[in-house]
C-alpha positions as CSV (number, residue, x, y, z in Angstrom):
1,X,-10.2,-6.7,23.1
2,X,-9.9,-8.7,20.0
3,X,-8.4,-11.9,21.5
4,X,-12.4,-12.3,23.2
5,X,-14.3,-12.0,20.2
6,X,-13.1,-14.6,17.9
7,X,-11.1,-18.3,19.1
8,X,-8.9,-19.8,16.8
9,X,-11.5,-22.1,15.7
10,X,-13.9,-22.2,13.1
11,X,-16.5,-22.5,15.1
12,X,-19.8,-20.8,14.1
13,X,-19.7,-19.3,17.1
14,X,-16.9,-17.4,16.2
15,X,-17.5,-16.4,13.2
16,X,-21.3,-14.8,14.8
17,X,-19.0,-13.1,17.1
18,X,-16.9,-11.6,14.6
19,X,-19.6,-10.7,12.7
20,X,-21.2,-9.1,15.5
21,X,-18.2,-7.3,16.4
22,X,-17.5,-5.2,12.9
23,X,-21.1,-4.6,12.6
24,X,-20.9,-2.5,15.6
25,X,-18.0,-0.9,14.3
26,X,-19.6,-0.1,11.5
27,X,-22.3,1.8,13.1
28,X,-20.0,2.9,15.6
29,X,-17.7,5.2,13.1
30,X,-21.2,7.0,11.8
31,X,-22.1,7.7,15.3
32,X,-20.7,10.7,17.8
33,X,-19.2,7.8,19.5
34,X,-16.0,8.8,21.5
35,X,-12.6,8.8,19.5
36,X,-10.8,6.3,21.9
37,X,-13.9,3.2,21.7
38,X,-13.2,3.8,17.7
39,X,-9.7,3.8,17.9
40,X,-9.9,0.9,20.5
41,X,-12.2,-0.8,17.5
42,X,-9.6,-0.3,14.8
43,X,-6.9,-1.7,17.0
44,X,-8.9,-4.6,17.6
45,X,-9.6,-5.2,13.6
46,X,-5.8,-5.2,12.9
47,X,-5.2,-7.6,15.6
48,X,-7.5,-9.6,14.3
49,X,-5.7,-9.6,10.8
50,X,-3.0,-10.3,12.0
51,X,-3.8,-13.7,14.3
52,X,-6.7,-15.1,12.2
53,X,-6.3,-17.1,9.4
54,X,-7.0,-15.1,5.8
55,X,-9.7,-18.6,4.9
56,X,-11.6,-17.5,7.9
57,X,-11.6,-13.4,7.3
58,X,-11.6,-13.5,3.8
59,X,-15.7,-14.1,4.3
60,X,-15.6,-10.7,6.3
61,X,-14.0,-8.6,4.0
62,X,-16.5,-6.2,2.8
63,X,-17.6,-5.7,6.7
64,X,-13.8,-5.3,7.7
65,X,-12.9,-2.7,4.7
66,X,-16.1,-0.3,5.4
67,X,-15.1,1.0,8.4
68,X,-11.7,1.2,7.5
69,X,-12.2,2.9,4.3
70,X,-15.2,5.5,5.6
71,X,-12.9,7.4,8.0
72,X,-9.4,7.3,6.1
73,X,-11.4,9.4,3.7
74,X,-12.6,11.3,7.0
75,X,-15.9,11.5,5.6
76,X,-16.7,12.3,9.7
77,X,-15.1,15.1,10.5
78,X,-17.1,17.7,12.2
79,X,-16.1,21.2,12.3
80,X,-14.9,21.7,15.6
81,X,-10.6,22.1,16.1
82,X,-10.6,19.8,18.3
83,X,-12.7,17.2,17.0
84,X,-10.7,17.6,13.7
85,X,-7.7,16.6,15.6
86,X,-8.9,13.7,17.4
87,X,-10.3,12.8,13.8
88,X,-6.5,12.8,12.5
89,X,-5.9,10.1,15.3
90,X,-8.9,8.2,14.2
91,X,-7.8,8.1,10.7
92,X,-4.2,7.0,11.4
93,X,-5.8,4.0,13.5
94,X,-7.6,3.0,10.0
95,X,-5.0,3.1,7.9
96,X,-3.0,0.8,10.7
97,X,-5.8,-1.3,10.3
98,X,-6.0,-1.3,6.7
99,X,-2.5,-2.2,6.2
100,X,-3.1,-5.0,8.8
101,X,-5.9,-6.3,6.5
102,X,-4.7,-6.3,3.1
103,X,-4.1,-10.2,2.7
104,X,-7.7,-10.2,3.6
105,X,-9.2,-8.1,1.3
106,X,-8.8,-10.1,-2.0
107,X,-11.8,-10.3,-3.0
108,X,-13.0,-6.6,-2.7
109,X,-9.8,-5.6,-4.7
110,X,-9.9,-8.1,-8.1
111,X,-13.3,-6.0,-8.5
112,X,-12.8,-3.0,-10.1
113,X,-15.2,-1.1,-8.2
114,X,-13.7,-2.3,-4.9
115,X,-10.2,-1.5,-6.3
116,X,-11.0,1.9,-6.9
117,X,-12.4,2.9,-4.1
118,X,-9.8,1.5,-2.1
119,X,-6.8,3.3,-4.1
120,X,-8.6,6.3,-4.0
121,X,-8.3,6.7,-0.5
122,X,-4.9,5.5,0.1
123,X,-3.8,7.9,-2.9
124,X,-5.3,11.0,-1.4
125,X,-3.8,9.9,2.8
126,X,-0.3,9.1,0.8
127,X,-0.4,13.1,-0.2
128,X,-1.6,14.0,3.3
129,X,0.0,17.3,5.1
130,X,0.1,14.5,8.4
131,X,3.6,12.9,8.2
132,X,2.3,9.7,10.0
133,X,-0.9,9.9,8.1
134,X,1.4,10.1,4.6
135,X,4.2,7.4,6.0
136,X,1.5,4.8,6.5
137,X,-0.3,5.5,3.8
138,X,2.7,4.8,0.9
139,X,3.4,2.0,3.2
140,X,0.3,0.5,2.4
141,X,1.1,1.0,-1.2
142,X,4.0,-1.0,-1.0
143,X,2.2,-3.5,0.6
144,X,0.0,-3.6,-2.2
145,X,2.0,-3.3,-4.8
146,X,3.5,-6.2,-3.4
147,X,0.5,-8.6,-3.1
148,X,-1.6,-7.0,-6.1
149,X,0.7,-6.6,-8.4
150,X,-1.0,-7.6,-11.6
151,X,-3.7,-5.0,-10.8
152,X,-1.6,-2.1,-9.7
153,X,0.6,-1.9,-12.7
154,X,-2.7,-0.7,-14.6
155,X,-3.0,2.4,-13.1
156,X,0.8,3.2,-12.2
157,X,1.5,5.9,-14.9
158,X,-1.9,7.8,-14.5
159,X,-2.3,7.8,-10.3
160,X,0.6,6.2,-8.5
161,X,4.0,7.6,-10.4
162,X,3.0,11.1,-9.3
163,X,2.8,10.3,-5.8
164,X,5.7,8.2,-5.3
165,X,7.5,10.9,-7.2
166,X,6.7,13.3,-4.7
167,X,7.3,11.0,-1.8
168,X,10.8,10.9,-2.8
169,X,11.7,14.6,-3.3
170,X,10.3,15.2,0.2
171,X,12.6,16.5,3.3
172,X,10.8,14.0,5.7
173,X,13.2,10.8,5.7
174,X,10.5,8.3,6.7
175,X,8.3,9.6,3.2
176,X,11.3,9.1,1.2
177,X,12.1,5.6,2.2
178,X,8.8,4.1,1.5
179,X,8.9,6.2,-2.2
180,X,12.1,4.0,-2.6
181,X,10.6,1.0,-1.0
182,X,7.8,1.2,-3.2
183,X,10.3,1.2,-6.5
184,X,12.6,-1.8,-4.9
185,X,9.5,-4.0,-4.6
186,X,8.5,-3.2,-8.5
187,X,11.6,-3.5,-9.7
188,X,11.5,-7.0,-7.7
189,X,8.4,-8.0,-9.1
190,X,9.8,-6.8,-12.7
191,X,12.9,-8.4,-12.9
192,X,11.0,-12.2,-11.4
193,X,8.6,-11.5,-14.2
194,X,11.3,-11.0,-16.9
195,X,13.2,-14.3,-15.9
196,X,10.2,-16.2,-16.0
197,X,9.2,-15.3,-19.2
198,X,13.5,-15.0,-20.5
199,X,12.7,-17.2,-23.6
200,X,10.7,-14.6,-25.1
201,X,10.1,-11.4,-25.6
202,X,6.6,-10.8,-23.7
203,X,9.0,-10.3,-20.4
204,X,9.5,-7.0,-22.2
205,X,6.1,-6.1,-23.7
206,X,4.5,-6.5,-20.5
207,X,7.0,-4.6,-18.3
208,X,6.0,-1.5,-16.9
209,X,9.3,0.3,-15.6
210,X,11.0,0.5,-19.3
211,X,8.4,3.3,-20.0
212,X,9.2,5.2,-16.5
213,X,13.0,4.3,-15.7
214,X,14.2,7.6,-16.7
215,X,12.2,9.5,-14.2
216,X,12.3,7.1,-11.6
217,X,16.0,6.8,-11.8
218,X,15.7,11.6,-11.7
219,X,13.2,11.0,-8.7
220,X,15.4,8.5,-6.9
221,X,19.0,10.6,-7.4
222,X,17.0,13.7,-6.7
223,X,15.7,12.3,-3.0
224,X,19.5,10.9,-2.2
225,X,20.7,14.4,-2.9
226,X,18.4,16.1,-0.4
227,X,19.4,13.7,2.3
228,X,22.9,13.2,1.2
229,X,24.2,14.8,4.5
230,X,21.9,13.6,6.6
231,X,23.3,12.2,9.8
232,X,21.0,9.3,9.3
233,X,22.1,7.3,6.4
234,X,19.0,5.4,5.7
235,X,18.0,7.1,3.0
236,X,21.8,6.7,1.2
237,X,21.4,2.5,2.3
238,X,17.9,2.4,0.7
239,X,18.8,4.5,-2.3
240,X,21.4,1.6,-2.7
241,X,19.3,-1.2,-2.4
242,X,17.0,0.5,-5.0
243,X,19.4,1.5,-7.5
244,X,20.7,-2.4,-7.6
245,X,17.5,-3.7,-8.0
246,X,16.8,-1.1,-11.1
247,X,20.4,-2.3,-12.7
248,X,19.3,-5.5,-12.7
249,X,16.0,-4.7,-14.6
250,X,18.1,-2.2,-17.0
251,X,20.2,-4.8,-17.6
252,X,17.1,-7.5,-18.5
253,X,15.5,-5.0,-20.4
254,X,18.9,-4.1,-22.8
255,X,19.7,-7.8,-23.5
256,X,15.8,-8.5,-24.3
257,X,15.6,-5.5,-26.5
258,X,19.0,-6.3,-28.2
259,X,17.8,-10.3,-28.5
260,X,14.3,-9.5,-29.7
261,X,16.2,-7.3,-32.7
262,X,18.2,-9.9,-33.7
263,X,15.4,-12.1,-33.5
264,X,13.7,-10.2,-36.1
265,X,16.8,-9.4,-38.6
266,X,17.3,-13.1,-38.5
């Protein structure tokens, strides 16, 4: 469906067609327009993402993220069961298409109003009853914890610690691995950050996990020991992973403290 509407040009005509295209889909989602042409639409956005360059959608942002965003927060459900379900299907397509998108939406997320609206939707799907609808939501978080670092950190103590927290003391594998997925990438992130800035002691003013190591390190034990007998041992391998990447920032964070006091007795 996709592969029609826009060449891999940068032709105008494209870019009309494009244009064209999520328009419709934006009217589409408000409409009583059947579940499988919106679904259809939302698999066509996040193939989009994924084959066009970010220079070219990066214009298209706003138009690509209104859909996406207006029936995540299911803002069209109808009363009817069976609507509701089909809904659920309709929302997990989104949030595909969301996580698709998220090199694309720059520009909507370094404003703070486009930030917030965006988290505040992911946040509530990540603490969703729906498996799927909670696994591809925390995905997403990783994903932009990974690209939006600097504006993430902000808000990690108030709105995303809590979440993650739970994601790892749930019984649902899948849940749990993105918790500690989410935790590997920061710690990542953290320990690059420290190295870059080793010759002095903002490394350490700046970083976000010395406040929260102790209960991420309780949260992260805690969801090994649920799954400790799994007979799938992903969680086990991921709590690994994790736990090394947190030594390393432990590690960082006691020589800087110990270097930054002798720094000041001297």
């Amino acid at each position: 469906m996709a592969a029609g509407f826009f060449p891999e040009t940068q032709a105008s005509s494209g870019m009309a067609s494009l244009e064209c295209f999520l328009s419709e889909v934006s009217d589409m989602v408000r409409q009583p327009a059947k579940e499988h042409r919106i679904e259809a639409a939302f698999e066509s956005i996040a193939f989009i993402c994924q084959e066009i360059s970010v220079q070219n959608l990066v214009y298209f942002n706003r138009s690509i993220l209104d859909p996406i965003l207006f029936c995540m927060a299911g803002t069209n459900r109808t009363r009817t069961r069976s609507r509701s379900k089909l809904t659920g299907r309709i929302r997990l397509a989104a949030a595909r298409a969301l996580l698709s998108s998220l090199k694309c939406i720059s520009k909507t997320f370094d404003t703070e109003e486009g930030r917030k609206a965006i988290m505040k939707v992911v946040c509530d799907a990540a603490q969703s009853s729906v498996v799927e609808e909670s696994v591809i939501s925390l995905e997403i978080l990783v994903t932009l914890v990974s690209l939006y670092y600097h504006h993430i950190k902000i808000e990690m103590e108030s709105n995303i610690v809590p979440i993650i927290s739970n994601a790892m003391a749930s019984p649902v594998s899948d849940i749990v691995l993105q918790g500690m997925k989410f935790w590997r990438s920061v710690a990542e992130i953290e320990h690059k950050n420290m190295c870059d800035h080793f010759s002095s002691s903002s490394g350490f003013k700046n970083n976000v996990l010395h406040k929260i190591l102790p209960s991420v390190l309780t949260s992260l034990v805690n969801g090994l020991l649920v799954h400790l007998e799994d007979d799938d041992h992903r969680v086990a391998a991921a709590a690994c992973k994790t736990l090394s990447s947190l030594a390393r920032i432990i590690y960082r964070l006691t020589s800087e403290k110990a270097n930054h006091t002798l720094l000041i007795e001297n």
